[in-house]
C-alpha positions in Angstrom: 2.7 -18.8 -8.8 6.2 -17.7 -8.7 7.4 -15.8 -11.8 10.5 -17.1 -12.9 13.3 -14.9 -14.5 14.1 -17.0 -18.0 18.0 -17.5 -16.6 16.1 -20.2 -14.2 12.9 -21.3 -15.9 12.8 -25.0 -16.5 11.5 -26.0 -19.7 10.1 -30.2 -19.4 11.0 -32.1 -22.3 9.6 -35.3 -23.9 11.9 -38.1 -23.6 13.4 -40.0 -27.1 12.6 -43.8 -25.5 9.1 -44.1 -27.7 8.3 -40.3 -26.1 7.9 -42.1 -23.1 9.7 -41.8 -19.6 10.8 -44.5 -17.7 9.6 -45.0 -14.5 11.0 -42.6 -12.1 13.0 -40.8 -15.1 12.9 -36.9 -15.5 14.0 -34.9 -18.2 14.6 -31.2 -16.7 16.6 -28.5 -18.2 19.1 -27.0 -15.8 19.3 -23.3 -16.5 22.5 -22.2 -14.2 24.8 -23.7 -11.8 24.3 -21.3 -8.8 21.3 -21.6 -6.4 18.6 -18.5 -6.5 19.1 -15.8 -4.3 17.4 -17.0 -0.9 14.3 -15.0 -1.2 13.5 -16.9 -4.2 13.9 -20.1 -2.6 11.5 -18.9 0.2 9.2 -17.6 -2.2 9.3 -21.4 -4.1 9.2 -23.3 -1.5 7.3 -21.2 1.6 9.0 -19.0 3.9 9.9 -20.9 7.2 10.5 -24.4 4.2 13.9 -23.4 3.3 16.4 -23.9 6.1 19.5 -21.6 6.6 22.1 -24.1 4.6 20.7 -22.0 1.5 21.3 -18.6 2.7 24.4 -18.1 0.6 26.5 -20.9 2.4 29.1 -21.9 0.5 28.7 -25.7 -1.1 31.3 -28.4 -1.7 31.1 -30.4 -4.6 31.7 -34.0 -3.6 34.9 -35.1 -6.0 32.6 -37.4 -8.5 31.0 -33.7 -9.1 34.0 -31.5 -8.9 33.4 -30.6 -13.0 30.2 -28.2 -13.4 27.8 -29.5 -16.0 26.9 -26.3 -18.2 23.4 -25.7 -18.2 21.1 -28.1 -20.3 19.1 -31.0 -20.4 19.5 -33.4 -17.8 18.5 -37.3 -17.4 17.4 -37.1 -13.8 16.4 -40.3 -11.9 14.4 -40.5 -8.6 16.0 -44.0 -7.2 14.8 -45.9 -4.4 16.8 -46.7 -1.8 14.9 -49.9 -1.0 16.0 -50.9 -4.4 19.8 -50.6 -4.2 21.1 -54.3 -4.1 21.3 -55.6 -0.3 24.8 -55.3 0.1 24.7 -51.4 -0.5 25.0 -49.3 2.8 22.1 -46.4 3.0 24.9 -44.2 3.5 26.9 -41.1 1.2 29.5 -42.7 -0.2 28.6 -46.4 -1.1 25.5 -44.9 -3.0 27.9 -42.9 -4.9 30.3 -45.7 -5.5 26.9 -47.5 -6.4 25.8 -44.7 -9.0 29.1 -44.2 -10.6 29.0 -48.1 -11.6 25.6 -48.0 -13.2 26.2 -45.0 -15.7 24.5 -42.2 -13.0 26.1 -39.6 -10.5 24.2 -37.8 -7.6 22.9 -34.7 -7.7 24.0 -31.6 -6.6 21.9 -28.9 -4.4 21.4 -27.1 -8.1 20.1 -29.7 -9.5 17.8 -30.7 -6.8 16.4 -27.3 -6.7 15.5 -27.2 -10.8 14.1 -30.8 -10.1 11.6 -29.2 -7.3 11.0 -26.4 -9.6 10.4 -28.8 -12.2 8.2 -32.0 -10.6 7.0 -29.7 -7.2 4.5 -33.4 -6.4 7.0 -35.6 -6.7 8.9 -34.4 -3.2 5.4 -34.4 -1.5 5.3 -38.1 -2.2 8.9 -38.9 -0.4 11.7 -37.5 0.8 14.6 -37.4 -2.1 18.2 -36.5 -0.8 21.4 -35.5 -3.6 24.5 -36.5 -2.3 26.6 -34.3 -4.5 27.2 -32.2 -2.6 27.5 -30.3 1.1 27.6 -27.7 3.1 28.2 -27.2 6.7 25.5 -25.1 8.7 26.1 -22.1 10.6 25.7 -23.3 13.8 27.8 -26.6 13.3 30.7 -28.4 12.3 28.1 -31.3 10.7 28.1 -31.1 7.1 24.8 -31.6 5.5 22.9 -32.5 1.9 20.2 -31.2 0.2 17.0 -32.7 0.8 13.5 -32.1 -0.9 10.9 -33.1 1.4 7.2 -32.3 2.2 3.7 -33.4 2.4 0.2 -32.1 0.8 0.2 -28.8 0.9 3.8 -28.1 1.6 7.5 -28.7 0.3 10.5 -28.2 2.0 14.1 -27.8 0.9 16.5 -28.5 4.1 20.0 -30.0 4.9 19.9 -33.2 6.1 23.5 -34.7 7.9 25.8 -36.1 5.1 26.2 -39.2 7.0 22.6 -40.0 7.0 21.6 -43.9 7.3 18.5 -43.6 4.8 15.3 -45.4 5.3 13.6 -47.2 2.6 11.4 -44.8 2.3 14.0 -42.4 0.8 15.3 -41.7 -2.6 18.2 -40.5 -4.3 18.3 -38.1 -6.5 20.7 -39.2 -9.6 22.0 -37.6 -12.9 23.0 -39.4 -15.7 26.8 -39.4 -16.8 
């Protein structure tokens, strides 16, 4: 088990709605706004499961993210794309237009990594993309988004093309406003 230093331990909390969670609701502290050092994303994740987008690339916040939240409690919501209404492109920016309107905003790379630090099952069950941000690799002009991915026995924490047509199977990653 990976020892944490206490700037980015993640401390679960009980939620206030009958000290139940919804379905596919998270409550996760988010202790910084920078990404660990790459070696500590290795070490969380497995050595060859973190791809070079983390190795001190510099993100872009997508303008609905352009303010840093200060570290704290978060609502974070796994939502599934099959569930978006029907006239919603699987794409970046209509699921950001769709969050905004419902009271949520996507996640940022940060915020993806505390969630995997956080919930590690929950990316083995799917793959869960945050929009809120992007980088562009170092072999390419293609920007890219955080992805959490994996299956039993592994997780993974890659880029994924920003212009992404998601699959059903897929879910977003959102924060509540």
């Amino acid at each position: 088990m990976m020892q944490l230093s206490d700037s980015h331990r993640i401390r679960i909390v009980a939620s206030l709605n009958n000290g139940k969670l919804l379905p596919d609701h998270y409550l996760v502290s988010i202790m910084s706004t920078r990404l660990p050092p790459f070696e500590a994303l290795q070490r969380m994740f497995r050595r060859n499961g973190v791809s070079s987008h983390f190795d001190g690339q510099p993100w872009k916040r997508h303008i609905t993210r352009q303010k840093l939240q200060k570290p704290g409690e978060e609502g974070l919501r796994i939502y599934w794309v099959a569930n978006t209404p029907l006239h919603i492109a699987r794409r970046r920016q209509p699921i950001i237009d769709w969050a905004e309107s419902i009271g949520y905003q996507v996640a940022i790379e940060t915020e993806a990594v505390d969630f995997a630090r956080a919930f590690p099952d929950v990316q083995r069950k799917y793959p869960i993309v945050a929009f809120g941000s992007s980088v562009h690799s170092h072999d390419s002009a293609i920007r890219s988004v955080a992805m959490l991915s994996g299956c039993k026995g592994r997780r993974e924490l890659v880029g994924t093309p920003a212009n992404v047509l998601l699959t059903d199977f897929c879910r977003v990653l959102l924060v509540k406003k």
